[in-house]
C-alpha positions in Angstrom: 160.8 -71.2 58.7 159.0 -74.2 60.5 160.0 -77.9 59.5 157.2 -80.3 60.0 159.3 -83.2 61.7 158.3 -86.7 62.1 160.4 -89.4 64.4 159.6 -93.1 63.5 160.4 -95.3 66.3 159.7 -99.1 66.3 157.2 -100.3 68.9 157.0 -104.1 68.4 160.8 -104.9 68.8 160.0 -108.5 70.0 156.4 -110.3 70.6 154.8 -110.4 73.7 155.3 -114.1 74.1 158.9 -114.1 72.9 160.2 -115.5 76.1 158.3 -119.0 75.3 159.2 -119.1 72.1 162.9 -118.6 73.4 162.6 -121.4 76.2 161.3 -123.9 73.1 164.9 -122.7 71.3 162.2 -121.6 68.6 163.7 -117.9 68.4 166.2 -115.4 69.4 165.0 -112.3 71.4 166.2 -109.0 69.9 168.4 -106.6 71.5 166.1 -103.0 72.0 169.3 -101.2 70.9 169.6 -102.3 67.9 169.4 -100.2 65.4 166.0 -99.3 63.1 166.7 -101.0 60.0 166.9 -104.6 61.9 163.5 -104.3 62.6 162.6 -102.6 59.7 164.7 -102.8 56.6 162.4 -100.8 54.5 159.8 -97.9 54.0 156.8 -96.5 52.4 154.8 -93.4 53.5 152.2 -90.9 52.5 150.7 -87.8 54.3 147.4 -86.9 53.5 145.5 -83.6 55.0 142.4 -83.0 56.1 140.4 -83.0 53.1 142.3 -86.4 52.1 144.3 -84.9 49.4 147.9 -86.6 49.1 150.3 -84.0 50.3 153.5 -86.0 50.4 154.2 -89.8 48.8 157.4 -91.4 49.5 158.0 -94.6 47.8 159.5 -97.7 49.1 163.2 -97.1 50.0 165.8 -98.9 51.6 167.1 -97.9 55.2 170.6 -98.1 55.5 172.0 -96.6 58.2 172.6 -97.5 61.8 170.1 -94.9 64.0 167.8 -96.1 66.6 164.9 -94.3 65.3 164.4 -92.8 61.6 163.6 -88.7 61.1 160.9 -87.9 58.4 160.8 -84.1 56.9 158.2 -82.7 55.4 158.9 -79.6 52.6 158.7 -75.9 54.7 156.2 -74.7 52.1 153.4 -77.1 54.0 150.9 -75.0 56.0 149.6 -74.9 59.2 146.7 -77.7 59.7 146.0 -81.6 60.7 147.4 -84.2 58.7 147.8 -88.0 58.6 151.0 -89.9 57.9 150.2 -93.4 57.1 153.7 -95.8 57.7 154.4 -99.1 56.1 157.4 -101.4 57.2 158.9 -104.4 55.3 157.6 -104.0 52.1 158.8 -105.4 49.3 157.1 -103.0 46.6 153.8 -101.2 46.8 151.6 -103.8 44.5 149.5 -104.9 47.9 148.3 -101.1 48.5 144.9 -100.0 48.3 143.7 -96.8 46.7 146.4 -93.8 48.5 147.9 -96.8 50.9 144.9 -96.7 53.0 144.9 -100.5 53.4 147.2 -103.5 52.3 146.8 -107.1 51.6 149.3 -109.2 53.6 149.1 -112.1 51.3 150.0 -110.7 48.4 153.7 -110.3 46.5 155.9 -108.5 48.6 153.9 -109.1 51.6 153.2 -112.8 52.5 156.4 -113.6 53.8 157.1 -110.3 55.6 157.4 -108.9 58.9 155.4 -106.2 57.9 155.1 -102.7 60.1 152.6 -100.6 60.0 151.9 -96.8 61.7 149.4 -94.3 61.0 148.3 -91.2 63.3 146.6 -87.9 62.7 149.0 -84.4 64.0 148.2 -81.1 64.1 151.0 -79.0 63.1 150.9 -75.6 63.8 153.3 -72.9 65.1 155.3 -74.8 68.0 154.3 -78.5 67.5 156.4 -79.1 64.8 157.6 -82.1 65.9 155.6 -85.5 66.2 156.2 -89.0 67.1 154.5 -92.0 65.1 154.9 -95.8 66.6 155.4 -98.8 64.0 153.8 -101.9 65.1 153.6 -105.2 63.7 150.5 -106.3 61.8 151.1 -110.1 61.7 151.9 -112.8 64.5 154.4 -115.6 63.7 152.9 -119.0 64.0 155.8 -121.6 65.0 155.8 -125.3 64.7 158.1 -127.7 65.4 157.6 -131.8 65.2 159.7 -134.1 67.1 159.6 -138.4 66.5 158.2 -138.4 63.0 160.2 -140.9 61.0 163.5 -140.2 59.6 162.6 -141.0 55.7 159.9 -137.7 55.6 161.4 -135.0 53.3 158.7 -132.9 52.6 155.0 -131.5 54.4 152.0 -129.2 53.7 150.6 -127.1 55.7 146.8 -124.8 55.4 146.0 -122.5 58.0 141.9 -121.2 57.4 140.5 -118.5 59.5 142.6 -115.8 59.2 142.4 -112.2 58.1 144.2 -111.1 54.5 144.3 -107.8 54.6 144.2 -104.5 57.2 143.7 -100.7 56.7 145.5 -98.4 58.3 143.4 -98.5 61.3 144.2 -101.9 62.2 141.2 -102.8 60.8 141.1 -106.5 59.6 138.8 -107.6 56.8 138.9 -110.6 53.8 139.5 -113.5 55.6 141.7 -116.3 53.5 143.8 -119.3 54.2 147.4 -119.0 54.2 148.9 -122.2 52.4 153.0 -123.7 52.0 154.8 -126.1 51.3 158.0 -127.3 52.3 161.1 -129.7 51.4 162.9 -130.9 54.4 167.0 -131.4 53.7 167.7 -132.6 57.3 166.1 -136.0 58.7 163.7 -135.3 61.2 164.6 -131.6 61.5 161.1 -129.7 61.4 160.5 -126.4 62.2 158.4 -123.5 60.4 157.7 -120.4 60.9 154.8 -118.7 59.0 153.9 -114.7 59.3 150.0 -114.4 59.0 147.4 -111.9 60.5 145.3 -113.0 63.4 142.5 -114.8 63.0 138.9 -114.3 63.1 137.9 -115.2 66.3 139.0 -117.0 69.2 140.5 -120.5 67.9 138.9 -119.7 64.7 141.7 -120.5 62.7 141.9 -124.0 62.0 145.1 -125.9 61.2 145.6 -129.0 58.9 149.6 -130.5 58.3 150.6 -133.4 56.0 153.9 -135.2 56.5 155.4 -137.3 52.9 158.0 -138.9 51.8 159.0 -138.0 48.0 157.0 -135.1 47.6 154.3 -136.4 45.8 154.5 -139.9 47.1 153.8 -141.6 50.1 151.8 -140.0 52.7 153.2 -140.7 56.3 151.5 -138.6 58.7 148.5 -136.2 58.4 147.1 -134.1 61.5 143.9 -132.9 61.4 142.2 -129.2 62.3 144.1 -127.8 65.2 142.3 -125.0 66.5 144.1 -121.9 66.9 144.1 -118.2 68.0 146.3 -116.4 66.2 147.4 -112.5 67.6 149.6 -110.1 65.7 151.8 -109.6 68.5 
């Protein structure tokens, strides 16, 4: 009896423009060996068929061992026909998911702070084509800052980024556009750099940024910069 086999391989191992970011000494590229989990520590999946009727759910769990790529069975008693596996990364639970994991809000718990992955495709599986491949890819870019010269005494900052998208379907599809907000105390003078996980923004340098620099958290404001246009990406 047939085995409908799915291979999960990770397609966003390092972002496009990671060789700036690595001249600034803002990140460390990723080795393409490495293996799946250090891209991807975590899993959720559902397989839907063509009518849209869950066929398989498999709820968040933890990848722990040291393969390149990660194999997905589906039970021998699944007939013949097209089906769609939907494929989310990084998770920390399943609380952001739409209605059967059709969609996801990446500002929620469990999601705001995450490298999240997402794949979804559409296979027909019939007698031999068993055996399918499904791409994860990254849904967010990673907006790094770093400030240089600001005075030695500021120990704490704020930053709001508007403009950019809050949640995305399985499609890729981006919709509910929010602003991403944080807030940060800073242990070591003069030493500031962020880096914030958020989906792309709306438009091209739709996404406006605002920073505040204080001393004593909620005392003395030192330095505040002012609507910084960006376009964000999610790769």
């Amino acid at each position: 009896m047939s085995v409908f086999k799915h291979l999960l391989t990770v397609k966003d191992k390092n972002y496009f423009n990671i060789d700036d970011a690595v001249k600034l000494g803002l990140m460390e590229r990723k080795a393409d060996s490495l293996p799946f989990r250090e891209y991807i520590h975590s899993l959720y999946y559902i397989l839907h068929n063509e009518a849209g009727q869950v066929i398989v759910e498999q709820r968040n769990i933890q990848i722990e061992n040291d393969d390149q790529t990660l194999n997905i069975n589906i039970p021998t008693t699944l007939p013949y026909g097209k089906y769609t596996l939907t494929a989310w990364g990084n998770m920390d639970g399943e609380e952001s998911l739409g209605e059967n994991a059709s969609q996801a809000g990446m500002e929620s718990a469990g999601t705001a702070t995450n490298d999240i992955y997402l794949g979804c495709k559409t296979f027909d599986y019939q007698y031999g084509a068993e055996n399918h491949t499904l791409e994860l890819e990254r849904t967010k870019g990673n907006l790094l800052i770093k400030a240089e010269g600001l005075p030695d005494n500021i120990d704490f900052s704020t930053k709001n980024i508007d403009g950019v998208y809050g949640v995305v379907d399985n499609g890729f599809t981006y919709s509910k556009p929010t602003n991403v907000q944080t807030e940060l105390d800073w242990t070591v003078q003069n030493d500031i750099q962020t880096q914030t996980l958020m989906c792309p923004s709306e438009s091209f340098e739709g996404s406006a940024l605002n920073l505040v620099f204080l001393t004593n958290r909620n005392s003395t404001l030192l330095l505040e910069q002012h609507s910084i246009l960006l376009s964000l990406r999610r790769i």
